[in-house]
C-alpha positions as CSV (number, residue, x, y, z in Angstrom):
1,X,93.3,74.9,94.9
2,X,96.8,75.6,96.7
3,X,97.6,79.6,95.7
4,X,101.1,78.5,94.6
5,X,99.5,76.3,91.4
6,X,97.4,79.3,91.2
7,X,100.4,81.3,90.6
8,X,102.3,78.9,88.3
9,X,98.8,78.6,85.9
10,X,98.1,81.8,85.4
11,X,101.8,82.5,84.8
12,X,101.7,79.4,82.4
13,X,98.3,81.2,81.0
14,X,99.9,84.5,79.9
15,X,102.7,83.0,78.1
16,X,100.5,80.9,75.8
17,X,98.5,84.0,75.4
18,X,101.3,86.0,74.1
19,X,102.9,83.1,72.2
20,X,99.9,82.0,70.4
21,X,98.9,85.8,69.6
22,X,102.5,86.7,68.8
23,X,102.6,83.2,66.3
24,X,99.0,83.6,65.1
25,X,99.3,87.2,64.1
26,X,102.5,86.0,62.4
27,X,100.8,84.1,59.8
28,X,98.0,86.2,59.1
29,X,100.3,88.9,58.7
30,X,101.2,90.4,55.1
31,X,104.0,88.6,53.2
32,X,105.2,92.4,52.9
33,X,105.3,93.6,56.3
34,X,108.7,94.8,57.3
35,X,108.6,93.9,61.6
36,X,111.7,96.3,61.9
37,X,110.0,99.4,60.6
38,X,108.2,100.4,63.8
39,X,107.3,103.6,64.3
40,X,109.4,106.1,66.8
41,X,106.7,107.4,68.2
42,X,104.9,103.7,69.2
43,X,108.5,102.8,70.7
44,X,108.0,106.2,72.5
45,X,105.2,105.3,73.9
46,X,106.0,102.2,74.9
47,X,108.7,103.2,76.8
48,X,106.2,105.5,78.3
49,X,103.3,103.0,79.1
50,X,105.6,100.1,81.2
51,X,107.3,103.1,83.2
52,X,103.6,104.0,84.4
53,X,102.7,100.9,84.6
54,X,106.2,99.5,87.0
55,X,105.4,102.7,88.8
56,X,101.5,101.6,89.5
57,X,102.7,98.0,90.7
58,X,105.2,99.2,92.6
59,X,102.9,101.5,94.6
60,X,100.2,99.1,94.8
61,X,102.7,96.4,96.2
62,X,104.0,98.7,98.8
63,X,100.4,99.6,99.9
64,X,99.6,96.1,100.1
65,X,103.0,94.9,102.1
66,X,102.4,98.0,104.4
67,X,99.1,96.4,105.2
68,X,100.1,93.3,105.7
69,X,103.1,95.0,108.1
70,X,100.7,97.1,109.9
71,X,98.3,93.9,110.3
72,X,101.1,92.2,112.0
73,X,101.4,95.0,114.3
74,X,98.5,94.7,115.6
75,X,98.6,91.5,116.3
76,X,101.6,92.1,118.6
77,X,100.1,95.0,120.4
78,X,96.8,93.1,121.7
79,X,99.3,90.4,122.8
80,X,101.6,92.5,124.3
81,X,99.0,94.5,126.0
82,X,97.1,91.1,127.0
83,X,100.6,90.2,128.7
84,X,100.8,93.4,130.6
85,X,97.6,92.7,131.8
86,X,98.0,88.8,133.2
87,X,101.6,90.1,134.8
88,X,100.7,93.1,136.4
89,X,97.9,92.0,138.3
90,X,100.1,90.4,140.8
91,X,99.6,92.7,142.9
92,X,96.1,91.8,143.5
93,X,94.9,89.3,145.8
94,X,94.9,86.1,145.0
95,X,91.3,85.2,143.7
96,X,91.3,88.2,141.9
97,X,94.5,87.4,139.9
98,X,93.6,84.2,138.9
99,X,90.3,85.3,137.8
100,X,91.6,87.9,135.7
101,X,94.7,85.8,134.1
102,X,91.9,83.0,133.4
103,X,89.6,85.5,131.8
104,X,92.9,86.2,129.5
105,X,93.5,83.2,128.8
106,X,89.9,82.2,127.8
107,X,90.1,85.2,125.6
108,X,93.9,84.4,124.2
109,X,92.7,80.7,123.4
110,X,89.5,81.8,121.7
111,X,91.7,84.3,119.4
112,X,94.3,81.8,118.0
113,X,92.1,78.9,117.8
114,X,88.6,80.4,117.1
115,X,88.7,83.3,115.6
116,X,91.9,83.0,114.1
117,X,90.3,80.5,111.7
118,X,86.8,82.8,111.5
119,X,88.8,85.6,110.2
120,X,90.9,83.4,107.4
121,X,87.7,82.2,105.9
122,X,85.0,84.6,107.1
123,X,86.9,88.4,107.2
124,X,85.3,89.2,110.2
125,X,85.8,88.8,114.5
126,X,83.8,86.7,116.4
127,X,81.2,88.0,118.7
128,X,82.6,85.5,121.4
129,X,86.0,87.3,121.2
130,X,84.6,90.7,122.2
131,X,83.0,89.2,124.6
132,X,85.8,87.4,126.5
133,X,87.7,90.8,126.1
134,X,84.5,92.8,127.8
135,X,84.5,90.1,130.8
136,X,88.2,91.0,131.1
137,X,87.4,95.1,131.0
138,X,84.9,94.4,133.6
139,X,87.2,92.5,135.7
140,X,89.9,95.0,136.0
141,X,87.7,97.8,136.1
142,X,85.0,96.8,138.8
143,X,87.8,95.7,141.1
144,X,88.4,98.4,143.7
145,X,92.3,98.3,145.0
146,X,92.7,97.7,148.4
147,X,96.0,99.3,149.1
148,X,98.0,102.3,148.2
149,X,100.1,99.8,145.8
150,X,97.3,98.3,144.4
151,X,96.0,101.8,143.3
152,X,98.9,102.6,141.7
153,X,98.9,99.4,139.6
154,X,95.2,100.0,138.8
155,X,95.3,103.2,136.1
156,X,98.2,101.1,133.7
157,X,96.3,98.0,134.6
158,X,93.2,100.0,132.7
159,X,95.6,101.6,130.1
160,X,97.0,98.1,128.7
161,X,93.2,96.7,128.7
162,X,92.3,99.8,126.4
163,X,95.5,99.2,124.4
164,X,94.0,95.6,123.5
165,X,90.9,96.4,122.8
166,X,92.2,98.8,120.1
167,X,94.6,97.1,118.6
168,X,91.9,94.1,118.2
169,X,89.4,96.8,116.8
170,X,92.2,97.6,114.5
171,X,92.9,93.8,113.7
172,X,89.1,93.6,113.1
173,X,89.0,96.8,110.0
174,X,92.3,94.8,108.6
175,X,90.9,91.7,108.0
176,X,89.1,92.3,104.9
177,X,91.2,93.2,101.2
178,X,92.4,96.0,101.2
179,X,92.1,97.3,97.2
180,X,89.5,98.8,95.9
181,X,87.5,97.3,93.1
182,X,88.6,100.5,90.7
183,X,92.3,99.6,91.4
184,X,92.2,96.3,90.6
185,X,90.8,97.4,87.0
186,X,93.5,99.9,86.5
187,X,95.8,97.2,87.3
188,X,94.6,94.2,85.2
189,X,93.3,97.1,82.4
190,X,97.1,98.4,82.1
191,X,98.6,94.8,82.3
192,X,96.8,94.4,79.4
193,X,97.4,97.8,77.2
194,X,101.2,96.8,78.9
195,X,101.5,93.2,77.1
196,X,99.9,94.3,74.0
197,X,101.9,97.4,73.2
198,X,104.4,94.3,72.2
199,X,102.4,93.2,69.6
200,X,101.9,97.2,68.2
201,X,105.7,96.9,68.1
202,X,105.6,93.8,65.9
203,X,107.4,91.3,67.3
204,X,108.8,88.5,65.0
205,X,108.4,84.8,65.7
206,X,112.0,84.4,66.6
207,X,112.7,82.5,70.0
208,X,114.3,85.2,71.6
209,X,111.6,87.6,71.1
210,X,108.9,84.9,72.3
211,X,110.8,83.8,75.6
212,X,111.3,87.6,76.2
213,X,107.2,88.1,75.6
214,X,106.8,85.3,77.6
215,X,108.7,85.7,80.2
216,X,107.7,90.0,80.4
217,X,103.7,88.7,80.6
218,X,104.9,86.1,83.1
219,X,106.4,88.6,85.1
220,X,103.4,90.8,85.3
221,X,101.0,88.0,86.2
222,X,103.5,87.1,89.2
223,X,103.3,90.9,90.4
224,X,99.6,90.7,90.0
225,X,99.1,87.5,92.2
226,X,101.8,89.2,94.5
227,X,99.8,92.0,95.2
228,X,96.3,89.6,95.5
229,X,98.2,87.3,97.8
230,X,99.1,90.5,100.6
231,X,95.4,92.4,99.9
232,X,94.0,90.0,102.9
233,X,96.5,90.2,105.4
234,X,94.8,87.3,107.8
235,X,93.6,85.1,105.1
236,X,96.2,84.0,102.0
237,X,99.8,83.5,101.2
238,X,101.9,84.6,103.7
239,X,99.9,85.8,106.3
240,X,100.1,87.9,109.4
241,X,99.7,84.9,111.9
242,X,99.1,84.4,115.8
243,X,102.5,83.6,117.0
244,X,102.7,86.9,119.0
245,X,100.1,84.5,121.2
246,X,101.9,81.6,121.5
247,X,104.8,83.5,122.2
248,X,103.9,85.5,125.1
249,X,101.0,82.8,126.2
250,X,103.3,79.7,126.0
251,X,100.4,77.5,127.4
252,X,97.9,78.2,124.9
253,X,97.8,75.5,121.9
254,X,97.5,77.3,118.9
């Protein structure tokens, strides 16, 4: 099911809730209740209970867009590093260039059209990809330089293959969600002490009170998905994606 009807049916699902409650508890209530005569102290706590609450999505949607963020980083430090690598082995000779950019490009193809996909439906790396990236450690490392310019490429030639391989060890522990279990019940748990403090403040049946219910519980269930939708940077909504690749390894079809 596409996540954007997702989105729009569970919006659509907490405005009926609240409108059929709202209209339900309307006509069971007594013919003598008096709607304006709400208590200070439940307005008090009202007030009290969505400022908590805004406060709690809004930290729980930054932690989730700075994962998302930091997921992207990765991605462009293993292809930066991967590009270091295939450019700066010019200096080598000739066989053991091309071996080495091949090896990279084995390994850059593998990620974007591979494991890309493995880590979108799966959470998880492939074995394959580490080892492409091992056969490209053991190139650069087991070669011993030749010349006094060759030597000095060597060192930065090991550095950029460590960068990679951390920044894809990184991209590995981010591909998974990100909230805990026990966050995601505070979250859906104060959504729902949220939306029905409106009812202890006895809303009428008036349309402006109902589209404003509606509208509040709509509202919530958005920054809800919002926050579901960026918990798995590499697999929904707008994810982290491979263009770092594509950009810096033209040749590779994504």
């Amino acid at each position: 099911m596409p996540e954007w009807l997702v989105l729009t049916l569970a919006m659509l699902a907490a405005c009926s809730v609240v409108v059929i409650i709202t209209l339900v508890r309307h006509r069971t209530a007594p013919e003598d209740e008096d709607p304006s005569e709400t208590p200070d102290v439940i307005e008090y706590m009202t007030m009290w209970i969505g400022v908590v609450y805004a406060i709690v999505l809004g930290l729980a949607i930054a932690g989730v867009w700075e994962g998302r963020s930091a997921a992207e980083d990765h991605v462009q430090a293993e292809a930066v590093a991967l590009h270091e690598v295939s450019e700066r082995v010019r200096v080598y000779p000739a066989d053991i260039r091309d071996r080495i950019r091949d090896d990279v490009n084995a390994y850059v193809g593998h990620v974007v059209t591979t494991e890309w996909k493995t880590m979108s439906e799966d959470g998880r790396v492939t074995e394959r990809g580490t080892e492409l990236l091992q056969r490209v450690r053991e190139d650069v490392t087991d070669y011993e330089p030749r010349t006094n310019f060759q030597a000095q490429a060597y060192q930065p030639l090991l550095d950029q293959v460590t960068a990679a391989d951390q920044a894809r060890n990184a991209r590995a522990s981010s591909t998974g969600e990100t909230m805990p279990g026990v966050v995601w019940f505070g979250l859906i748990a104060g959504g729902i002490v949220t939306i029905g403090m409106i009812f202890a403040l006895q809303i009428r049946r008036t349309p402006r009170e109902l589209i404003l219910a509606g509208v509040f519980s709509a509202l919530i269930a958005f920054l809800l998905f919002l926050i579901w939708d960026f918990d798995a940077p590499y697999s929904r909504g707008v994810t982290a994606s491979a263009e770092p690749f594509l950009e810096l390894f033209p040749h590779i079809k994504g």
